[in-house]
N, C-alpha and C positions, 0 to 999 in steps of 0.2 A: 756396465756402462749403458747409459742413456740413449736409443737410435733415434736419432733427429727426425729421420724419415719417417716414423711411427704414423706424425697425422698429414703426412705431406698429399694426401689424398683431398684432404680438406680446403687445403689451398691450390689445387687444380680447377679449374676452370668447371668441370664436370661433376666437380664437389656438391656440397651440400650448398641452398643459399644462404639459411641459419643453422644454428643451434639454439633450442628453444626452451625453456621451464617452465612449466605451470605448478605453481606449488599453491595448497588451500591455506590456508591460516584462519585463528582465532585467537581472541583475547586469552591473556594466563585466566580472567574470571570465567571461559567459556564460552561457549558459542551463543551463544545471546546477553554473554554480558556489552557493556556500554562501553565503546571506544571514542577516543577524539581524532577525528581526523586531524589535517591541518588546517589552519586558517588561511584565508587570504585577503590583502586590502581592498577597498571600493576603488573601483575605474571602470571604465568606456561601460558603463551599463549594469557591471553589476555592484549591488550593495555591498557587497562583502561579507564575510563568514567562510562557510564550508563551500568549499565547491560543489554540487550535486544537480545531475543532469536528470530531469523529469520527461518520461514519454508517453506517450500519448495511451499507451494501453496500461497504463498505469505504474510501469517499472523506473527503477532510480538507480543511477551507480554515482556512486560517492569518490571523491578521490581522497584517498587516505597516506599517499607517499608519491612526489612525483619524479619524473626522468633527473632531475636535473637533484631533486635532494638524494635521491639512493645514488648517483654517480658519487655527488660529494660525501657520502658515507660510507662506500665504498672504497673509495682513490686510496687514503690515506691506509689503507692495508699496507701497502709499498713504502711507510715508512716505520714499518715495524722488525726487530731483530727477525731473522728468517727469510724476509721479501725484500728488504733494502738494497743487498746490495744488486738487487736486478736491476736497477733502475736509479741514475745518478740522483744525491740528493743535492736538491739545490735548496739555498735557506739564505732570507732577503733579511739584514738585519733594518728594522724601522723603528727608528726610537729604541726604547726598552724592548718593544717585540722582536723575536726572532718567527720569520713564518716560513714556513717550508712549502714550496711551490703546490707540491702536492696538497695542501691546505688550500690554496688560492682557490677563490670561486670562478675566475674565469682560466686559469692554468696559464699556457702562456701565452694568452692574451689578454694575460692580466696589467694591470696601471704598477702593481708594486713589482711587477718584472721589469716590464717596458719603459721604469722608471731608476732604471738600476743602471750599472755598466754592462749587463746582458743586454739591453736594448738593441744592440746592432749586429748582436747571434742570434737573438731569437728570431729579429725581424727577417736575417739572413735566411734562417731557417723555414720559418714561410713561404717569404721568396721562392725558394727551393720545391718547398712543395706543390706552389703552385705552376712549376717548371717540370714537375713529374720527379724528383727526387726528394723522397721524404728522408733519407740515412740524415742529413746534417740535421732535423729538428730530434728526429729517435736521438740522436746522441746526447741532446740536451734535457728534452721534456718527452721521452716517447710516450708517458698517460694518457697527454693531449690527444695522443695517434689513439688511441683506445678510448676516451670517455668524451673526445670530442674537444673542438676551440672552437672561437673565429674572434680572427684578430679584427673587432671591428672600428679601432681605433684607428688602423694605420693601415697596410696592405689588403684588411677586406678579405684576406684567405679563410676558411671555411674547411674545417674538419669535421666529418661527419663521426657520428656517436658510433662504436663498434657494436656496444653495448648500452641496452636499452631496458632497462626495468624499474617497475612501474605495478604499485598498492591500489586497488580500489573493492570497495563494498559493495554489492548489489541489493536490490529492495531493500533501502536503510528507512529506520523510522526516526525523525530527526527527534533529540530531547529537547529542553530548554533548563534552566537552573537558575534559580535568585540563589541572594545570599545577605546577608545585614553583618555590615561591619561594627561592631560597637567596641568603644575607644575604652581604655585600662579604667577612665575614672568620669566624673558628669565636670568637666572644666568649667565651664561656664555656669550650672546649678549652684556648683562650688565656689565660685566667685574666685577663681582660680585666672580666668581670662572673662574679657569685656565681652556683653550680645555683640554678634558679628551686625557690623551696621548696614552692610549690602551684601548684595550678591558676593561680589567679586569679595569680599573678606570671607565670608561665609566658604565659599569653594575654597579659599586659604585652608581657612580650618579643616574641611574634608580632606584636599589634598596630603595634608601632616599628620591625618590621623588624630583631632580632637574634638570630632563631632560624628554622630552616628552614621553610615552614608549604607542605603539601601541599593542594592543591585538586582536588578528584574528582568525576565526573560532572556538573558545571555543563551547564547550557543553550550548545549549541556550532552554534547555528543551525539552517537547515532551507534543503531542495534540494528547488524547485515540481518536481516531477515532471509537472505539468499546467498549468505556467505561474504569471505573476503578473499582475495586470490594475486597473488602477485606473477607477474608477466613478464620474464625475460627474455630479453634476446640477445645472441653475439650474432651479426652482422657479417658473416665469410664472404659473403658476395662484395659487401664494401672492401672489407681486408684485403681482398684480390687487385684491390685497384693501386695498393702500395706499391712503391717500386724502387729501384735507386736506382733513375736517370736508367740508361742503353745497358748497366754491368748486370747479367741474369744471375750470373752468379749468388753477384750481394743483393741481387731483389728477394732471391728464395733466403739468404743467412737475415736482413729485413723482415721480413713474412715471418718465417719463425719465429724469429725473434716476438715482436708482436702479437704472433698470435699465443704463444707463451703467456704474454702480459695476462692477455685476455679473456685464456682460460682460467688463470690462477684465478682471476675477480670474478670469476662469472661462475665458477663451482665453490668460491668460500662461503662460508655459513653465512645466512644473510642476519643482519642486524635485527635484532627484533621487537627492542625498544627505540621507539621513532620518537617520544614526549611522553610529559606526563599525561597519564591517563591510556596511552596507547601501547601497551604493551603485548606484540606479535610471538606466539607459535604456530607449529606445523599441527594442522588438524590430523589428529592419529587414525583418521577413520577413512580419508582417503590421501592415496599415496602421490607423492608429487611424477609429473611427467616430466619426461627430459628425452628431445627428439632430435635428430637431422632433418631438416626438410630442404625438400629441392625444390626447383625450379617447376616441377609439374605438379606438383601437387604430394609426392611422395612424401610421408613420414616412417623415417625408420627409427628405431628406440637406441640412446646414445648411453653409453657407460664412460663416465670421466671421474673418478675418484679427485677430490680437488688433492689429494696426495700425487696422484700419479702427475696432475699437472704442472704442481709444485716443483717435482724433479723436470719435467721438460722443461720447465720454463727458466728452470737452473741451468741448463744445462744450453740451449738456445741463446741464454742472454749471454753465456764464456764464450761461445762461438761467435756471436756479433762485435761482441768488445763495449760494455755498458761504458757512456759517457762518465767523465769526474767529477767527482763532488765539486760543489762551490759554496761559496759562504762570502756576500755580497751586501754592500752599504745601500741602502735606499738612496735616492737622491735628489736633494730638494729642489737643486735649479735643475735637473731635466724635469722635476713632476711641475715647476715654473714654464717650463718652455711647453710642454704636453697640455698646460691649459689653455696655455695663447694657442695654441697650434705650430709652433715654430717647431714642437719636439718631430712632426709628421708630415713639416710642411714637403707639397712633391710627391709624398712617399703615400698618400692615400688612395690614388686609384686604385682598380680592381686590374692589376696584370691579368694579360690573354696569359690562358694553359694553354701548354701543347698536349695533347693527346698521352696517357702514360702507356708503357708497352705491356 
């Protein structure tokens, strides 16, 4: 049998603040083969492409995966045979879709939650949290308690990330790549189709694929000249700040509980295909860290088999009592009233917290 008590050391106050990973990685082509980061659009200043931060003594770090995509590639562990039933599944049917909250890019302060008949349990559960009692939202979405929310549609509550990690390259050398599209046959040589008489017919043609269309200097990846390395963190010192309301009791079966969640995601194999082109392993040549660190500075070296966490986290979440499935219609006149504001009307200030224990 499973002793709950095993990492209750962790959620003492004298604990560790994190738990930390640094694992190396390279492309399956090798350490100087060519990876594609992600992309990002243009605003407030920048052009868009790759992210990549240039300093002044010459060094560059690339972002290759960030907080917010390795959460959402992450989460969905929990709705897999094995880790399911840790954690209620809830699944919003919308249209032909069914999507399971754990999908949700904002969890549950998402619009296809908030737009359901869960609307006035999740909000409740918010509520709550920001009152110092997280047990009513765990019982619905406890993920959110682990990869973070903020409802900022309606009550403005704010759940910080337990878990944090986070891809980036170091001295990248950026590529570029053309390419020439050329269509099955000559349409128009062929008297197959009319000369395009303008522009705008002309980019017709291009857009359908019946005229040749060149592509020049596109974003053609980048080669870590100084490696790639992913950055984890679990958050214990936030964990601690969980509670349910005045009962110590159910704050530590809470804590557990959660932090259960937290380990199971934070020791499974991490994904290692991120896109095309970007294909992540463990560099064999140097071994990954995995520490405790305190509040002074100490790092002491952590051993967590994501087996063994697996079993605590089994066994934490029967103690707690995992909230019940749901299986829930979207709905159109609340996502009607959520546009006017009627769905939040009132309900949007930022409630005063009280202090949690």
């Amino acid at each position: 049998m499973i002793d709950l008590k095993k990492f209750d050391a962790w959620l003492d106050d004298a604990g560790p603040a994190a738990l930390v990973i640094r694992e190396h990685l390279v492309p399956v082509e090798g350490s100087d083969g060519v990876l594609f980061p992600a992309t990002f659009a243009a605003g407030d200043g920048f052009a868009g492409g790759y992210n990549v931060d240039h300093f002044a003594d010459g060094k560059s770090v690339c972002l290759i995966d960030s907080v917010g995509s390795q959460a959402n590639r992450i989460e969905p562990l929990f709705s897999k045979p094995g880790y399911s039933e840790m954690v209620p599944q809830i699944v919003v049917k919308a249209g032909d879709k069914l999507v399971n909250l754990l999908e949700a890019g904002h969890r549950a302060g998402d619009a296809i939650v908030r737009c359901s008949e869960l609307q006035e349990e999740v909000r409740a559960g918010f509520v709550s949290v920001q009152r110092g009692n997280a047990e009513p939202l765990a019982k619905i979405a406890p993920t959110s308690l682990v990869f973070g929310a903020w409802d900022s549609r309606d009550t403005q509550a704010k759940l910080p990330r337990l878990i944090a990690s986070t891809i980036r390259a170091f001295d990248v050398c950026e590529l570029k790549r053309s390419a020439q599209y050329v269509p099955a046959a000559e349409y128009v040589k062929s008297g197959l189709l009319d000369e395009a008489a303008d522009k705008k017919s002309k980019d017709v043609y291009a857009e359908r694929g019946f005229i040749h269309v060149p592509s020049s200097g596109a974003p053609g990846g980048v080669i870590a000249t100084s490696g790639i390395r992913r950055d984890a963190s679990l958050h214990l010192a936030a964990l601690r700040l969980l509670s349910a309301g005045e009962n110590e009791a159910r704050t530590l079966v809470l804590r557990r509980y959660i932090l259960g969640l937290a380990l199971t995601a934070f020791t499974s194999p991490p994904v290692g295909y991120l896109r095309q082109g970007c294909n992540l392993v463990a560099d064999p040549d140097k071994p990954r860290d995995f520490s405790e660190v305190y509040s002074d500075g100490r790092r002491v070296n952590a051993t967590v088999r994501h087996g063994d966490a697996l079993e605590y986290a089994r066994a934490a979440a029967k103690d707690f009592g995992v909230g019940n499935n749901r299986s829930v219609e979207f709905d159109k006149e609340r996502a009607k009233k959520d546009i006017s504001g009627e769905g939040t009307k009132g309900k949007s200030r930022k409630l005063e917290v009280r202090p949690q224990k």
